[in-house]
ROZA-565868 format. One record per residue: x negated, y, z negated of N, C-alpha, C in turn. Coordinates in steps of 0.05 Angstrom, whole numbers, padded with zeros to 5 digits, always signed. Layout:
% ROZA-565868
XYZXYZXYZ ...
% end
This chain:
% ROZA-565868
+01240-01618+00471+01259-01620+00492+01280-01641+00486 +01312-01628+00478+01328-01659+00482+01331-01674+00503 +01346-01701+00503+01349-01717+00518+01361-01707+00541 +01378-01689+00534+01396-01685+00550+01385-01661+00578 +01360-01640+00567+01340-01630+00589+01328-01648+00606 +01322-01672+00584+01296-01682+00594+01314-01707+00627 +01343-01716+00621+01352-01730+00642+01362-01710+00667 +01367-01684+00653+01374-01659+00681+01347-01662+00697 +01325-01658+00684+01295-01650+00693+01291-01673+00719 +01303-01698+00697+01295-01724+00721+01315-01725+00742 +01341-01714+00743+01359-01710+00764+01356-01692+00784 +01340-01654+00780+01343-01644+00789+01315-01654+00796 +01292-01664+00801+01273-01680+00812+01278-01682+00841 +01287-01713+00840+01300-01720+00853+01314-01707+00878 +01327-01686+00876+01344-01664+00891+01314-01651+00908 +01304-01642+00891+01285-01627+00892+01258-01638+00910 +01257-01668+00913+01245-01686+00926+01251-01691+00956 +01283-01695+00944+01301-01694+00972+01291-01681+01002 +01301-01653+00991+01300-01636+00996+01280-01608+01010 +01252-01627+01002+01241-01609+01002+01222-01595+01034 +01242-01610+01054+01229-01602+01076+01242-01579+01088 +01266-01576+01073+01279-01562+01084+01301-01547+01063 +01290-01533+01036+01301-01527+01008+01290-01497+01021 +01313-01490+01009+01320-01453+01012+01320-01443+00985 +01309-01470+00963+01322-01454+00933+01298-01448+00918 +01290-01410+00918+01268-01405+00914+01272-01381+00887 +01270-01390+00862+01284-01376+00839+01260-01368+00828 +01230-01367+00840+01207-01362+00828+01199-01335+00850 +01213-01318+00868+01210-01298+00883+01207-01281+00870 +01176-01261+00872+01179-01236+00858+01162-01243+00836 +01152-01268+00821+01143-01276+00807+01112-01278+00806 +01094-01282+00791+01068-01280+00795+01074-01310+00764 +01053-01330+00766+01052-01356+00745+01015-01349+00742 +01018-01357+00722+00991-01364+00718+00972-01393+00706 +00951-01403+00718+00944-01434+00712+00916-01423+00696 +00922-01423+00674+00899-01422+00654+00885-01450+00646 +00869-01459+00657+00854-01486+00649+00825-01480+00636 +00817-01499+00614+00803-01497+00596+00785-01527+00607 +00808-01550+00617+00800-01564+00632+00799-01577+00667 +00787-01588+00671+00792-01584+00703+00808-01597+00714 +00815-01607+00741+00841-01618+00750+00834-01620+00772 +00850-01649+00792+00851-01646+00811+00890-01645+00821 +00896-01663+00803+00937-01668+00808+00954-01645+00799 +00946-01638+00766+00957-01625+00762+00957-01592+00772 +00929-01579+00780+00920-01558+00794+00942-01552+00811 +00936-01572+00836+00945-01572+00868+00975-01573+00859 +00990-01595+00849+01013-01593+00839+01031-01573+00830 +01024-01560+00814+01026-01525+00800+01034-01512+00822 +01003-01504+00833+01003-01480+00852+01020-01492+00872 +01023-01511+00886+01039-01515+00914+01071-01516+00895 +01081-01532+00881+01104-01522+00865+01102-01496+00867 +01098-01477+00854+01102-01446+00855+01112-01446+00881 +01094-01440+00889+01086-01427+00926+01112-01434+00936 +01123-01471+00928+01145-01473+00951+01178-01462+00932 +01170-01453+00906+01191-01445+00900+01191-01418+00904 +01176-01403+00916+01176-01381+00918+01157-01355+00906 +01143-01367+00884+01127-01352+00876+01095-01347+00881 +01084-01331+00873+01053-01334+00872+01034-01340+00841 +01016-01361+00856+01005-01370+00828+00971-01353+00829 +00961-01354+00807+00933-01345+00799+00921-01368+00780 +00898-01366+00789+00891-01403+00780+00863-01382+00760 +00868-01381+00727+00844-01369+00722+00835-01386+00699 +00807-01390+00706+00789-01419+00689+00788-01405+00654 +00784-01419+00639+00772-01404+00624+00750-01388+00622 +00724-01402+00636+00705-01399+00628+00704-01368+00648 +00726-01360+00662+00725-01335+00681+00739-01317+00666 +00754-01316+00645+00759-01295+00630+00751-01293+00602 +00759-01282+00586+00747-01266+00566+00759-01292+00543 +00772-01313+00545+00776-01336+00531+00748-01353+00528 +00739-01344+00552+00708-01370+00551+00689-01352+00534 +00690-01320+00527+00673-01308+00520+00677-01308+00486 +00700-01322+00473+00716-01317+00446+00740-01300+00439 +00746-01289+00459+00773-01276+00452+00794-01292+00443 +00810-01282+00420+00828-01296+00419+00842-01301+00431 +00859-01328+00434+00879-01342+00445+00904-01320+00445 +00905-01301+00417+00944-01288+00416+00934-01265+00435 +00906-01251+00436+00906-01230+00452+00896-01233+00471 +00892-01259+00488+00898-01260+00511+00920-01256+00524 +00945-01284+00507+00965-01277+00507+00991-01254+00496 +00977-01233+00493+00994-01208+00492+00987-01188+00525 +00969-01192+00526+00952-01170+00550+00965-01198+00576 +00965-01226+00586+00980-01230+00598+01009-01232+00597 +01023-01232+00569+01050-01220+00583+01064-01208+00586 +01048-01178+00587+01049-01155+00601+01059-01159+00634 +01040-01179+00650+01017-01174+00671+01037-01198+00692 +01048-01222+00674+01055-01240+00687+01083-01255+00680 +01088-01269+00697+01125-01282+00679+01118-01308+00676 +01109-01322+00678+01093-01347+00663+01070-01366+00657 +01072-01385+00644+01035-01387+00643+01041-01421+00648 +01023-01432+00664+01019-01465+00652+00984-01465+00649 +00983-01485+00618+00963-01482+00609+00959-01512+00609 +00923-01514+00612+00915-01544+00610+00886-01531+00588 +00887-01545+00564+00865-01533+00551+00865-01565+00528 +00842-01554+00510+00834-01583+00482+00863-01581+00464 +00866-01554+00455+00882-01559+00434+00907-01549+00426 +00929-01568+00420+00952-01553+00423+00963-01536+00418 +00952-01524+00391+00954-01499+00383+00951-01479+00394 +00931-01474+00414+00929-01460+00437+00952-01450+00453 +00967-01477+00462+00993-01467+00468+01011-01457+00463 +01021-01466+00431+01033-01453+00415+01029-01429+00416 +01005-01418+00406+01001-01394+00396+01011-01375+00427 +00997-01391+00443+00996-01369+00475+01032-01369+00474 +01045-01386+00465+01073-01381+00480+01086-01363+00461 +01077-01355+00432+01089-01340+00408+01081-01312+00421 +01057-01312+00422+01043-01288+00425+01040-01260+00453 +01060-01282+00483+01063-01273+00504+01095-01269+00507 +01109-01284+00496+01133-01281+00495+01150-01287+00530 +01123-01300+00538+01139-01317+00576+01135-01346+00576 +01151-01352+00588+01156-01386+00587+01133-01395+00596 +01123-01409+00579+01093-01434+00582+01099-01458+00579 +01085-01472+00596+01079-01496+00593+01056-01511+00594 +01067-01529+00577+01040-01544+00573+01030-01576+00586 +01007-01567+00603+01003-01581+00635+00979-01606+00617 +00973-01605+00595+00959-01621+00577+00939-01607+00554 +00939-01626+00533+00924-01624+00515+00913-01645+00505 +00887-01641+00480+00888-01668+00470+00904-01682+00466 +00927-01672+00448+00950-01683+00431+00978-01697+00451 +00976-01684+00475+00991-01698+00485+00995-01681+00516 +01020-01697+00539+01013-01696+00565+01032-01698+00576 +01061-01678+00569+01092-01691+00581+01101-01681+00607 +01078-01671+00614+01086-01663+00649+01078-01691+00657 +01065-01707+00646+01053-01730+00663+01080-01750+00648 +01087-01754+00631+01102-01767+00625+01135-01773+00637 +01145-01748+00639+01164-01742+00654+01168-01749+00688 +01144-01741+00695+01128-01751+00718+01133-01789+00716 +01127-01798+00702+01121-01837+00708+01152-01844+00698 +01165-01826+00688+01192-01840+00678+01213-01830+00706 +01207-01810+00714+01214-01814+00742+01215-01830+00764 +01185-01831+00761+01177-01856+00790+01197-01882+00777 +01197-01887+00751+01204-01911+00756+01234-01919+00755 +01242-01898+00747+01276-01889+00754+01282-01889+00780 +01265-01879+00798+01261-01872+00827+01258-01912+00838 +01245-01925+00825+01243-01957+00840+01256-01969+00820 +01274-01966+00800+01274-01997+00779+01310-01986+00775 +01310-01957+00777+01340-01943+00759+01331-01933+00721 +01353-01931+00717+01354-01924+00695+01331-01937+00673 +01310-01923+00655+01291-01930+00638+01311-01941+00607 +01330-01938+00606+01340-01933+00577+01343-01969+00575 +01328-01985+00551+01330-02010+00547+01311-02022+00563 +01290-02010+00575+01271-02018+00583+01248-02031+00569 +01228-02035+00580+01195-02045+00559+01181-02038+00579 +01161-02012+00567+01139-02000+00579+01115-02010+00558 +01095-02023+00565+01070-02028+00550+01047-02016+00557 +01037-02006+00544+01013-01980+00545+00991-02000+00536 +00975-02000+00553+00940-02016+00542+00925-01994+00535 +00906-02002+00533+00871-01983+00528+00878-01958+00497 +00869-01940+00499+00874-01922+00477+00894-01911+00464 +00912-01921+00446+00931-01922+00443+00940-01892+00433 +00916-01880+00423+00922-01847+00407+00915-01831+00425 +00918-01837+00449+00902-01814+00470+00935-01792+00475 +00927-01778+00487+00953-01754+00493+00973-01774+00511 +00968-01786+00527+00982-01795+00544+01009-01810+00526 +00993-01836+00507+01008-01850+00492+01029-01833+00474 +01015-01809+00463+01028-01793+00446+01055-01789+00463 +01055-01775+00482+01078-01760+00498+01096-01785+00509 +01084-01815+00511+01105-01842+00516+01119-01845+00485 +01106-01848+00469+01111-01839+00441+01139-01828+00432 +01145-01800+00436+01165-01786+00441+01186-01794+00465 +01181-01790+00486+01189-01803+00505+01212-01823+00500 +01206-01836+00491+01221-01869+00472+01242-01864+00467 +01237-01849+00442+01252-01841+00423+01278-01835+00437 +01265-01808+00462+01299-01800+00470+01304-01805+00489 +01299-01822+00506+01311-01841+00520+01318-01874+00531 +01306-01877+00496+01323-01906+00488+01309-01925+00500 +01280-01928+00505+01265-01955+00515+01249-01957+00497 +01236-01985+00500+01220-02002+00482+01193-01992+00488 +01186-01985+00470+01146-01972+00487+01125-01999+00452 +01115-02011+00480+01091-02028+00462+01068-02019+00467 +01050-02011+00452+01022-01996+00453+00997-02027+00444 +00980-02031+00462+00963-02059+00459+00937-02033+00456 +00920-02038+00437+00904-02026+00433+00884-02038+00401 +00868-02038+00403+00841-02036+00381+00858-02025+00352 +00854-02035+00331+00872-02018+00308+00870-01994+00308 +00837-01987+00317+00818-01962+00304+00833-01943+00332 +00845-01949+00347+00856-01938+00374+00883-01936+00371 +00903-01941+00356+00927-01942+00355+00938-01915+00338 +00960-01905+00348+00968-01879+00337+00967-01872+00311 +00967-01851+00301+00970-01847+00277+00999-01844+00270 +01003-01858+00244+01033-01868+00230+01061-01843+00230 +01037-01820+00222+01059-01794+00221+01071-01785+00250 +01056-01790+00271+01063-01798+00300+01090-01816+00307 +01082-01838+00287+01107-01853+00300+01131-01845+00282 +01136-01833+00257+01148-01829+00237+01167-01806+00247 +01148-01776+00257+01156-01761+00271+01173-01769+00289 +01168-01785+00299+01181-01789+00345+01205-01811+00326 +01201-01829+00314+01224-01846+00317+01224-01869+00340 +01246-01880+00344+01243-01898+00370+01232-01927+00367 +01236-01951+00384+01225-01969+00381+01202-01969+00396 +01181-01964+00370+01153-01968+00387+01132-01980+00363 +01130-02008+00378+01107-02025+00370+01076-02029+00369 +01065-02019+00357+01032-02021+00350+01023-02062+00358 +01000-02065+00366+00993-02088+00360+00970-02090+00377 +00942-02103+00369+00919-02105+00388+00921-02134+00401 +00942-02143+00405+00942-02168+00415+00959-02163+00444 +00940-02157+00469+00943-02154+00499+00966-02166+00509 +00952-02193+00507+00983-02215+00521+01007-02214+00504 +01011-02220+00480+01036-02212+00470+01057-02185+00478 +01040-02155+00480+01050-02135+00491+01059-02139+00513 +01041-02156+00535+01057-02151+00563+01075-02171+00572 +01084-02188+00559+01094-02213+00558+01127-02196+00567 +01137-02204+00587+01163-02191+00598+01175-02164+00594 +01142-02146+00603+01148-02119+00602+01160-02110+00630 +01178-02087+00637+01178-02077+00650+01160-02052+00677 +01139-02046+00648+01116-02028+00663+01101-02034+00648 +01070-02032+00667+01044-02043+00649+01028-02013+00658 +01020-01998+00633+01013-01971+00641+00982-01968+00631 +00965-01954+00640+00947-01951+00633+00928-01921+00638 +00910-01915+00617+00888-01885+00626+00870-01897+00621 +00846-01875+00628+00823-01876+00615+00809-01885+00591 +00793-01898+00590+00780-01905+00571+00763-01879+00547 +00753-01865+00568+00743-01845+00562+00745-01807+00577 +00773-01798+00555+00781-01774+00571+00761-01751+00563 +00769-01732+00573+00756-01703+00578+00749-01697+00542 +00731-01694+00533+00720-01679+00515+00707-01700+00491 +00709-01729+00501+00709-01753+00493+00677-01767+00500 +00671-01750+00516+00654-01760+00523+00622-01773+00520 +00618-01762+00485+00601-01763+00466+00604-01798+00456 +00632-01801+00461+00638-01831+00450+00641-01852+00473 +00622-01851+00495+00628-01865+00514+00623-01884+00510 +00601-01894+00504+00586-01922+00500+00601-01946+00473 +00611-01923+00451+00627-01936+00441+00649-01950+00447 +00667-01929+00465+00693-01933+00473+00697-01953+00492 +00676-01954+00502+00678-01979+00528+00677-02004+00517 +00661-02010+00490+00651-02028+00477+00677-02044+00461 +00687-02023+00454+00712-02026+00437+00731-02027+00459 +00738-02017+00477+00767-02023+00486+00756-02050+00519 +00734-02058+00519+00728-02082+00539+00754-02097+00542 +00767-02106+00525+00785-02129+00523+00817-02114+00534 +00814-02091+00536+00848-02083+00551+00841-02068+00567 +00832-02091+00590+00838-02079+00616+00866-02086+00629 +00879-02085+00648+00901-02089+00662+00878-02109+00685 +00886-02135+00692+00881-02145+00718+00916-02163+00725 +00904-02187+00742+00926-02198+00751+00930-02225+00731 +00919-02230+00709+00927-02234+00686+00946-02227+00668 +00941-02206+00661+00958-02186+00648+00982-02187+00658 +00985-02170+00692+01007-02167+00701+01026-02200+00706 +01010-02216+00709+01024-02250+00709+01042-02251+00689 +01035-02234+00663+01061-02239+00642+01076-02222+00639 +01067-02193+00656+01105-02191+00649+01118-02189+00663 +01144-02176+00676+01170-02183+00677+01162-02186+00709 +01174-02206+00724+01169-02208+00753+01175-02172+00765 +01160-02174+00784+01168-02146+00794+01163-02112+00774 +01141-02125+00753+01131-02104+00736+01118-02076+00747 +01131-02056+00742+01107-02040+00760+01078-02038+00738 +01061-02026+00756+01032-02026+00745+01032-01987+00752 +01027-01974+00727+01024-01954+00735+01001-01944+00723 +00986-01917+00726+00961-01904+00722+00964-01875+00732 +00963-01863+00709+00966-01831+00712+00940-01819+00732 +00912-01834+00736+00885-01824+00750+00880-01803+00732 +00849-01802+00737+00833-01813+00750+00829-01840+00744 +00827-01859+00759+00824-01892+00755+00788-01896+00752 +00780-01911+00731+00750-01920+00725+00762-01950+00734 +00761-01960+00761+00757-01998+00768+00746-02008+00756 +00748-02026+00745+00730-02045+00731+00723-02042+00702 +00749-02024+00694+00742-02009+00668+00772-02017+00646 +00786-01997+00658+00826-02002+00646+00831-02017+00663 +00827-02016+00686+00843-02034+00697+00822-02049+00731 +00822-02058+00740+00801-02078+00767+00813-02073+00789 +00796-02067+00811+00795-02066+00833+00826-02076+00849 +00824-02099+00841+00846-02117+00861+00867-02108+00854 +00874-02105+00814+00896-02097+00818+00908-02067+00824 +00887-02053+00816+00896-02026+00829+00905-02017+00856 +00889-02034+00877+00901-02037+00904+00925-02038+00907 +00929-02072+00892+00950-02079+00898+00980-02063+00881 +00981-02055+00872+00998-02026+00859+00986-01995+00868 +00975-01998+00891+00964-01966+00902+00988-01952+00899 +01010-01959+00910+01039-01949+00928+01047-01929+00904 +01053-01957+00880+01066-01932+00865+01040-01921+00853 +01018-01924+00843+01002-01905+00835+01001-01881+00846 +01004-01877+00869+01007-01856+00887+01028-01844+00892 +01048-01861+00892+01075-01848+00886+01079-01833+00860 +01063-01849+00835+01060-01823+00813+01051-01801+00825 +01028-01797+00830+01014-01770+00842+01033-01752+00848 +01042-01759+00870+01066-01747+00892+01082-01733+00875 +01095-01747+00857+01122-01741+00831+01106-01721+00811 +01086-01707+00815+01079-01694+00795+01087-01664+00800 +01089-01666+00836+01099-01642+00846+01130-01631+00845 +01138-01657+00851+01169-01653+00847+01181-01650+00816 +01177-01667+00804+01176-01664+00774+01171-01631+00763 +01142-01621+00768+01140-01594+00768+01154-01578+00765 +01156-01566+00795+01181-01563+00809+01205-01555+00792 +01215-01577+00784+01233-01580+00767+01240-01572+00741 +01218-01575+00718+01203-01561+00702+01208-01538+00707 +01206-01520+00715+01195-01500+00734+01221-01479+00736 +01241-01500+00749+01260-01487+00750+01279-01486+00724 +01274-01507+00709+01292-01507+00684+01282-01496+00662 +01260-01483+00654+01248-01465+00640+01257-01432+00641 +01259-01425+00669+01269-01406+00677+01298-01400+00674 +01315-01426+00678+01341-01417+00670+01359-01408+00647 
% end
């Protein structure tokens, strides 16, 4: 996606936010979407389907493990037989290729609601909110703690690149992106396992899970290894007065990030949530056009 989608996406948001108690603009009428998840959800799900619904369309929420994908069918002839059937797909599954293939192979606009590899409905989503309280991201410093190669970081990663902010990743070496990652994306983005230095007059202090969906074999490790980058009111003490504290959820307390401070940044944590719909939405509509 260029820069130049990706700042319409965050404008027509916004509108779309505005708006939405009383928006007449329904360009998904007549439409049937489909939410193919491989994994489960609680934001992105509800988000989806109520997006559709208020743009006009109808969604079908079908798991994997309920069609003929959980049984081994391939991924392209699933996707030939739905896009026959349907006018688009958002997919949440392990691997990206998946997507790929489903979007070659159905020939209807897909999107991709997450993978291992990465997560830019959620990304687009937090560069909003904070556009929405701070203004413009471009020349900013977003610092990412805990797992630095997880999907999330990947898609801040990119992110950077095209719209011109500083992204510092604080993470374990054995946790920090892989090189062809940053080589690929471009951008100023700094590797370094040293916590306080990263957040030292950042603009946003961001954080996930320690241990995501399919990860879960490595829990005992992962907690062991990433102990030392949590977010508390330490952390946030150094950077930039008025830093937001954000967290995509599900939140582990006492894990990425503690009790107190999560409270105390509920607002916008939750105001992410919120932005996942409008964001959507938006998505949604600019895929179609």
């Amino acid at each position: 996606m260029s820069a130049v989608d990706m700042k319409h996406i965050l404008e027509n948001a916004a509108v779309l936010k505005r708006e939405r108690s009383d928006s007449q603009h329904q360009p998904l009428v007549g439409q049937s979407w489909a939410l193919i998840f491989s994994k489960s959800s609680t934001r992105t799900r509800v988000s989806f389907e109520v997006g559709i619904r208020e743009l006009g369309g109808q969604s079908l929420f079908l798991s994997a493990n309920d069609i003929q994908l959980g049984r081994g069918e391939p991924i392209k002839d699933t996707a030939r037989v739905l896009g026959r059937m349907i006018h688009g797909a958002i997919i949440r599954t392990f691997a990206q290729s998946d997507v790929e293939e489903f979007a070659q192979f159905s020939g209807i606009p897909t999107i991709n609601a997450l993978t291992d590899e990465e997560h830019p409905c959620q990304i687009l989503t937090d560069i909003f909110t904070f556009e929405e309280k701070r203004g413009p991201i471009k020349g900013k410093t977003v610092t990412f703690i805990g797992d630095g190669a997880c999907n999330v970081t990947v898609s801040w990663i990119f992110a950077a690149a095209k719209l011109d902010f500083e992204l510092r990743i604080a993470a374990p070496k054995a946790y920090q992106p892989p090189a062809s990652i940053l080589a690929r994306a471009g951008g100023k983005v700094f590797c370094t396992d040293d916590i306080k230095g990263a957040a030292k007059g950042a603009d946003v202090l961001y954080t996930d899970v320690w241990v995501s969906m399919g990860k879960e074999s490595e829990s005992a490790q992962r907690l062991r290894d990433l102990a030392g980058y949590q977010i508390n009111k330490h952390i946030v003490a150094l950077g930039k007065p008025g830093a937001l504290v954000m967290h995509c959820l599900p939140a582990y307390r006492g894990k990425e990030i503690d009790e107190e401070t999560f409270e105390a940044n509920a607002e916008t944590i939750f105001d992410q949530a919120e932005n996942r719909l409008h964001v959507q939405k938006s998505i949604l509509n600019w895929i179609i056009s």
